[in-house]
C-alpha positions as CSV (number, residue, x, y, z in Angstrom):
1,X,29.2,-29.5,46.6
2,X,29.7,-26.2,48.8
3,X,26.6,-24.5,49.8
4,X,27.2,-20.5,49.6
5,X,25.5,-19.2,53.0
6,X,23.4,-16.0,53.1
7,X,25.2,-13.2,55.2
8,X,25.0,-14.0,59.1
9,X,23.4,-10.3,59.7
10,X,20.5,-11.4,57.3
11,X,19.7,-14.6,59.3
12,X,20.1,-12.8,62.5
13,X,17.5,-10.3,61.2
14,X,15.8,-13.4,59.8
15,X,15.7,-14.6,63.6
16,X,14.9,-11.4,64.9
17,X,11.8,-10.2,63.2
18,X,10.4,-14.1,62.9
19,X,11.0,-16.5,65.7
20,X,10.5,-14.0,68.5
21,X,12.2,-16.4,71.0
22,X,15.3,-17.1,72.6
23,X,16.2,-20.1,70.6
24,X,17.5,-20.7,67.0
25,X,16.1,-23.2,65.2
26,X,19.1,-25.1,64.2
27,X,20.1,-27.9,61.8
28,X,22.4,-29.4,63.5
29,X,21.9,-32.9,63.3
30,X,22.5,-32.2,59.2
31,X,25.4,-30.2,59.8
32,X,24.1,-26.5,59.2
33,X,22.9,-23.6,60.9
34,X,20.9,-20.7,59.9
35,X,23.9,-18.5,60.6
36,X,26.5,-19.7,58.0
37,X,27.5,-22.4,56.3
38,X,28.8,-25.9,56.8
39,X,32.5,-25.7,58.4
40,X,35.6,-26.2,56.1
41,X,36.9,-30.0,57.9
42,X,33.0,-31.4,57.6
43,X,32.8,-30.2,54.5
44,X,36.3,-31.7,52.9
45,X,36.4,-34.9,55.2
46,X,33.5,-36.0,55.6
47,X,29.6,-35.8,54.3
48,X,27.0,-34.6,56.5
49,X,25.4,-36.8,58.7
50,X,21.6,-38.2,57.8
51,X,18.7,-36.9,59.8
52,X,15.7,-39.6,61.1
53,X,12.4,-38.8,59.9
54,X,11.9,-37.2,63.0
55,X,14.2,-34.3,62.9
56,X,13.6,-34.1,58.9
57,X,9.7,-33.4,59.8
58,X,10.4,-31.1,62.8
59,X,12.7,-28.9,59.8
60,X,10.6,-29.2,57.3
61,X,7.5,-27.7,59.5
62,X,10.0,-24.9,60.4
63,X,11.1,-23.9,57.3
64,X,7.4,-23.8,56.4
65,X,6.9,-21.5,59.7
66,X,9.3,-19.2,58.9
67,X,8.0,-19.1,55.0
68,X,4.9,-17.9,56.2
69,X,6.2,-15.3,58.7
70,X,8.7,-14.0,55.8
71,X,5.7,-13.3,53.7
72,X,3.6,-11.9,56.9
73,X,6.8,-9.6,57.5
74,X,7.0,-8.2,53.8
75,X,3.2,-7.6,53.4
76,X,3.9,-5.4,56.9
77,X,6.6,-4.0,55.5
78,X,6.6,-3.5,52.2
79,X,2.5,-3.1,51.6
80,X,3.3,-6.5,49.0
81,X,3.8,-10.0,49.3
82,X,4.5,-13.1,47.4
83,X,3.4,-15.9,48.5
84,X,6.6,-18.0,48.8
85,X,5.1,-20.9,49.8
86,X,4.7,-22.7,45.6
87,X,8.5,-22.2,45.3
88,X,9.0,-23.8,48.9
89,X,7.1,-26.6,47.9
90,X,8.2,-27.2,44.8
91,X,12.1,-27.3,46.3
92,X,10.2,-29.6,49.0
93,X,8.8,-31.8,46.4
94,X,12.5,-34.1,46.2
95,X,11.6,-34.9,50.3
96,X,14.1,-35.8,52.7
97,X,17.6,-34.3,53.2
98,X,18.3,-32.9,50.2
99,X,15.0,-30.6,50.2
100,X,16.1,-28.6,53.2
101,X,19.1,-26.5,52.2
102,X,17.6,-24.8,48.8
103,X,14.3,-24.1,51.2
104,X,16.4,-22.3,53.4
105,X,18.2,-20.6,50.1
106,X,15.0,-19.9,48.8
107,X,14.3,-18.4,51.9
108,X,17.1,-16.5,52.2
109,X,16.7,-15.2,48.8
110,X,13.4,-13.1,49.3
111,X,14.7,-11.8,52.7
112,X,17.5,-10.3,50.5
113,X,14.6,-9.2,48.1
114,X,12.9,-7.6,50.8
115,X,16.1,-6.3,52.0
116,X,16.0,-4.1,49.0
117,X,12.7,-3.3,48.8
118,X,12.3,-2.2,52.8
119,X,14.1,0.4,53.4
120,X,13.3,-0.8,57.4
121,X,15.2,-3.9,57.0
122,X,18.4,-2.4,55.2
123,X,18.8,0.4,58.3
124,X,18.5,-2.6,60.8
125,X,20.7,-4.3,58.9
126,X,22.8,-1.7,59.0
127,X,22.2,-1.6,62.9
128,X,23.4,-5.1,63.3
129,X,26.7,-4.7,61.1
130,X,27.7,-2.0,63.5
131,X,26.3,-3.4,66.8
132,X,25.7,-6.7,66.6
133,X,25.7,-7.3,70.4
134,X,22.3,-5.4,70.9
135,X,20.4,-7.6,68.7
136,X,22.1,-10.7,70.9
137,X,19.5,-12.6,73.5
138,X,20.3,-13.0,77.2
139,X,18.7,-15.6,79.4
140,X,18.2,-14.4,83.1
141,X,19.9,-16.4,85.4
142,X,17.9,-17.8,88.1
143,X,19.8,-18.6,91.6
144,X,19.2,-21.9,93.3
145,X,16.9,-21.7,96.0
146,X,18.5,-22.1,99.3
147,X,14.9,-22.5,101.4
148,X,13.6,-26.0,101.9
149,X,10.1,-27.2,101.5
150,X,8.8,-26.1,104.9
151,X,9.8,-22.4,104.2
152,X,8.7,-22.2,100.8
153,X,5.7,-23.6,102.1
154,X,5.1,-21.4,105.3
155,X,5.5,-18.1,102.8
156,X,3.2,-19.2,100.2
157,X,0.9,-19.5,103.5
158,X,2.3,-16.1,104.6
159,X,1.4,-14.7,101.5
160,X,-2.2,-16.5,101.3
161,X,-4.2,-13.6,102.2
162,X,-2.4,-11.0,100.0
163,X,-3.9,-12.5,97.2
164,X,-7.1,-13.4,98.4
165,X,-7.5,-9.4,99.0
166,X,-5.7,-8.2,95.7
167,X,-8.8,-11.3,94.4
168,X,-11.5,-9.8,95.9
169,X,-10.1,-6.3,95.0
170,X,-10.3,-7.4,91.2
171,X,-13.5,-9.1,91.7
172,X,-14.9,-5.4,93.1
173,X,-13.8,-3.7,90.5
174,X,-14.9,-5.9,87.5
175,X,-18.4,-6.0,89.2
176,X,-18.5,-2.3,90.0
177,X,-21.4,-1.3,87.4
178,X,-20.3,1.1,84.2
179,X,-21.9,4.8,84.4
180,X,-24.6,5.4,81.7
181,X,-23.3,6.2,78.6
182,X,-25.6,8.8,78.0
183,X,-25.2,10.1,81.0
184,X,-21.2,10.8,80.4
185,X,-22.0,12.1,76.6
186,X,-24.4,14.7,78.5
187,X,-21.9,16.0,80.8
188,X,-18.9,16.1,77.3
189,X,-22.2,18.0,75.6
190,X,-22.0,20.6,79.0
191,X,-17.9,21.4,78.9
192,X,-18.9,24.4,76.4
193,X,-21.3,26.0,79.0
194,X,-18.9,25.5,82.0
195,X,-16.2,26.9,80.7
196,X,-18.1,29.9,79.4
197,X,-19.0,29.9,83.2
198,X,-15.5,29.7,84.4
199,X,-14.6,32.6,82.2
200,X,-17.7,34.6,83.0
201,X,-16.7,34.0,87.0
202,X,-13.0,34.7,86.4
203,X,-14.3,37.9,85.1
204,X,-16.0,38.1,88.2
205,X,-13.7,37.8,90.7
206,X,-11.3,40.2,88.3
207,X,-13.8,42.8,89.1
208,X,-14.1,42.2,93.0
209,X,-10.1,42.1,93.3
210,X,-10.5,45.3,91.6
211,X,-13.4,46.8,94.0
212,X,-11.6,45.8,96.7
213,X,-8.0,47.6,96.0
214,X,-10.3,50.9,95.2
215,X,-12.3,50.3,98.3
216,X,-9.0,50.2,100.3
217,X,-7.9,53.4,98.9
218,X,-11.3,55.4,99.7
219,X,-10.7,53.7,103.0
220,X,-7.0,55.0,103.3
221,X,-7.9,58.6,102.0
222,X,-10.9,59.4,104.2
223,X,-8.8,58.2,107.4
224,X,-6.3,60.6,106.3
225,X,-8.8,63.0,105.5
226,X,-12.0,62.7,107.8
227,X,-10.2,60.8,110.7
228,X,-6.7,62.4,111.0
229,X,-7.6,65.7,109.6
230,X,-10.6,66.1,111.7
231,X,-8.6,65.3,115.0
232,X,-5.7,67.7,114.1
233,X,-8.4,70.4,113.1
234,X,-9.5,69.9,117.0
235,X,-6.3,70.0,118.3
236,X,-5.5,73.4,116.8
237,X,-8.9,74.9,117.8
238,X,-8.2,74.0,121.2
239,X,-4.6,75.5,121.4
240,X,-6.0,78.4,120.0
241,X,-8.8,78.5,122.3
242,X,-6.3,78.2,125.0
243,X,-4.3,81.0,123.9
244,X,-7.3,83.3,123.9
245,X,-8.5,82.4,126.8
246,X,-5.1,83.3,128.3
247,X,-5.0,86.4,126.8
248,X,-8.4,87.4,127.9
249,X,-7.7,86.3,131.4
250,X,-4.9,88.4,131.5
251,X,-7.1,91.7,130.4
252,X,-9.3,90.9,132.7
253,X,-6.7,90.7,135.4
254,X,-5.0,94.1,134.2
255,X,-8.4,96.0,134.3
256,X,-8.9,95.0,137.6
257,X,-5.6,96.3,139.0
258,X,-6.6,99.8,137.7
């Protein structure tokens, strides 16, 4: 009998929101994945292989897993859950082989009921349909080293006493003691008052820019006035002084001749 598969964006989603790893748990030792169905020679030619106990166990606890992360995810996403794990076990209840493919159809079946309900899980669906290769998992690749044991050795030496500092730094600061608590609420209870002060001095220092650009002009005006004024007052006193005194000198002069 042909076993319809759930859609492959599903399961990814499936994989995405529950494993949280970089592996998929795969059946392959029965001849199905969790990302479609059995391929088209196995499934005219030839049945699928039986599973040991061993693999049937290790299955059987991860379909269970994932039950229980399905329901985790709906009551996070949906505000509801139903617990799927009666139906699981009552599929489980035949044991062996034939139990694992309706679990996983049972399984698929309420992620496409919470597909519908989630709004979430439909745009992410959505998501995958069009980009499927963002969802994808890469595994960094990790160059041989090229250092034998001495040199590894000697930098780990190297290094020694960067960590014993960066140690002691952590140890410092975990010991450093916590200010008072009360303390710290008594200084919040102060902001009002100090930035009542801050305005009150910013008015302040308004003021005294103010003082000092009229001060500056008094200055300038009685320079011109007092200062400059006085001095060119002088000078034309003492021109005119001059000229009188020249003139009288010169009566004087003419009086004499006569």
């Amino acid at each position: 009998m042909q076993n319809k598969a759930a859609p492959v964006s599903q399961i990814h989603l499936f994989h995405l929101f529950l494993l949280r790893s970089n592996h998929r748990y795969s059946l392959i030792g029965f001849g199905f994945n969790l990302g479609g169905s059995l391929p088209q020679e196995k499934q005219q030619s030839q049945q699928p292989h039986p599973m040991d106990t061993d693999a049937i166990e290790t299955t059987s606890a991860n379909i269970d897993g994932l039950g229980t992360r399905l329901q985790r995810l709906e009551f996070v996403l949906a505000g509801t859950c139903e617990d799927p794990s009666t139906e699981l076990s009552n599929v489980a209840g035949t044991g062996g082989e034939a139990s694992i493919r309706p679990r996983i159809a049972t399984l698929q079946r309420d992620l496409a009921r919470l597909q519908q309900k989630s709004r979430t899980v439909a745009e992410i669906l959505s998501i995958h349909a069009q980009f499927p290769d963002v969802f994808g998992t890469t595994t960094a690749r990790v160059s041989a080293s090229t250092l034998l044991t001495e040199e590894k050795a000697t930098t780990v030496l190297m290094s020694a006493p960067e960590y014993q500092a960066a140690a002691s730094q952590l140890v410092a600061i975990n010991d450093a003691p916590i200010p008072d608590p009360a303390l710290s609420a008594s200084l919040v209870e102060l902001m009002p008052r100090l930035q009542r002060a801050q305005a009150v001095q910013d008015e302040y220092m308004r003021k005294i820019a103010e003082l000092r650009l009229r001060t500056a002009k008094v200055l300038e005006h009685w320079f011109l006035v007092g200062v400059e004024g006085v001095n060119e007052c002088f000078a034309e006193w003492d021109e005119r002084t001059f000229e009188m005194d020249k003139v009288l000198s010169q009566r004087i002069a003419a009086t004499n001749d006569f």
